[in-house]
C-alpha positions in Angstrom: -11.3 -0.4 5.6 -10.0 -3.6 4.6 -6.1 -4.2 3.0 -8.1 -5.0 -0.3 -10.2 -1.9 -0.5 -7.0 0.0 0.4 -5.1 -2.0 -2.2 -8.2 -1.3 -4.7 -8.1 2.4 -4.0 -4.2 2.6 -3.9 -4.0 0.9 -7.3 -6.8 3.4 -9.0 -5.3 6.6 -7.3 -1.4 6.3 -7.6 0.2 6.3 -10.8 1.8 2.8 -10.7 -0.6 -0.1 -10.4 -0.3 -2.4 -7.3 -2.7 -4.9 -8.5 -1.7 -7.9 -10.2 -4.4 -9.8 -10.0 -7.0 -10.1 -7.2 -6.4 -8.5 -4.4 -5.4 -12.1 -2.8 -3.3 -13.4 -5.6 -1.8 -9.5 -5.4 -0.3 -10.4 -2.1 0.6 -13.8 -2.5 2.8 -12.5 -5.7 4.0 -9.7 -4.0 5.0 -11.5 -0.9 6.7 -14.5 -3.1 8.3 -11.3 -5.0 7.1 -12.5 -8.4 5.0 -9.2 -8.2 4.7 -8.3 -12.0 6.3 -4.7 -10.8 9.3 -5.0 -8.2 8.5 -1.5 -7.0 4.9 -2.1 -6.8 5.2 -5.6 -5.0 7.9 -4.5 -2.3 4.9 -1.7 -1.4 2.2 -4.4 -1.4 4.4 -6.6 0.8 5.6 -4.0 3.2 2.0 -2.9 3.6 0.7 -6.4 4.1 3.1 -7.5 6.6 3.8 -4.5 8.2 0.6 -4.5 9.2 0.5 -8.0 11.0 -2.8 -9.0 8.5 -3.3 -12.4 7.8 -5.7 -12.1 5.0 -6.4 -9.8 2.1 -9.6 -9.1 3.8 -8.7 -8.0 6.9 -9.5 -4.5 8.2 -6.2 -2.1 8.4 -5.3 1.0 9.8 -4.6 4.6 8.4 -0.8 4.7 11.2 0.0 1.2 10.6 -0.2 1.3 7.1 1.8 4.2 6.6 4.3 2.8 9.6 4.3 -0.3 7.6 6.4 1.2 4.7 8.9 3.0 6.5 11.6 0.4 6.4 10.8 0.7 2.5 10.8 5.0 2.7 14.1 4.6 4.7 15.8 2.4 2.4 14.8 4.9 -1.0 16.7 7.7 1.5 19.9 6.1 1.1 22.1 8.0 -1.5 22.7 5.0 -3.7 18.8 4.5 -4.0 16.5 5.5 -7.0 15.3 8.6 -6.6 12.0 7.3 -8.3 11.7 4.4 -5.8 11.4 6.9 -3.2 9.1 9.2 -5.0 6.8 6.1 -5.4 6.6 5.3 -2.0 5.8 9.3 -1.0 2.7 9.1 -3.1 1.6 5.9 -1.9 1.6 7.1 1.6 -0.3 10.2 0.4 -2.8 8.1 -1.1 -3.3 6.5 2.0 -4.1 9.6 3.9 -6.4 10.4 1.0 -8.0 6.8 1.1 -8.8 7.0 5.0 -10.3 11.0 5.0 -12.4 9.7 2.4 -13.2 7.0 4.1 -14.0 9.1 7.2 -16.1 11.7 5.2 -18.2 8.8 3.6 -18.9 7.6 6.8 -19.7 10.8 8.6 -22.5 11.4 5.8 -24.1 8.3 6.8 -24.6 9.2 10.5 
């Protein structure tokens, strides 16, 4: 799966959009935090370079995307953090799981 079909899939199954735009000018926005959503754009950003991609299109996996917003999970921990921040973020990473077995279903029917 690519970081833009996992942003595509993450924006359609979680309840806050990540996309704000393409999934290239997404990134870009998020990464120059003038994401349209601050939440949404640290996740994008977290995801993108946590991941060590260099394009939108690059091909991403299911433990380095989910490693790749723990410094952002950690930081919604902290007392004085939003609760919703955190809540956020623990749906995104269960739409992650949800993006890859479906991913891994799909595929399985094809062989």
């Amino acid at each position: 799966m690519t970081f833009a079909e996992l942003l595509a899939y993450l924006d359609t199954h979680t309840p806050r959009g990540l996309l704000d735009g393409t999934p290239e000018e997404t990134v870009a926005k998020a990464r120059a935090g003038s994401h349209r959503d601050p939440l949404a754009g640290a996740i994008v950003a977290h995801l993108f370079e946590g991941s060590f991609l260099q394009t939108a299109g690059d091909p991403i996996a299911r433990e380095r995307a989910v490693a790749a917003l723990g410094p952002l999970r950690l930081a919604y921990m902290k007392d004085d953090a939003p609760a919703e921040g955190l809540r956020v973020v623990e749906r995104v990473v269960h739409a992650i799981d949800r993006a890859f077995d479906e991913e891994a279903l799909r595929l399985k029917g094809k062989a």
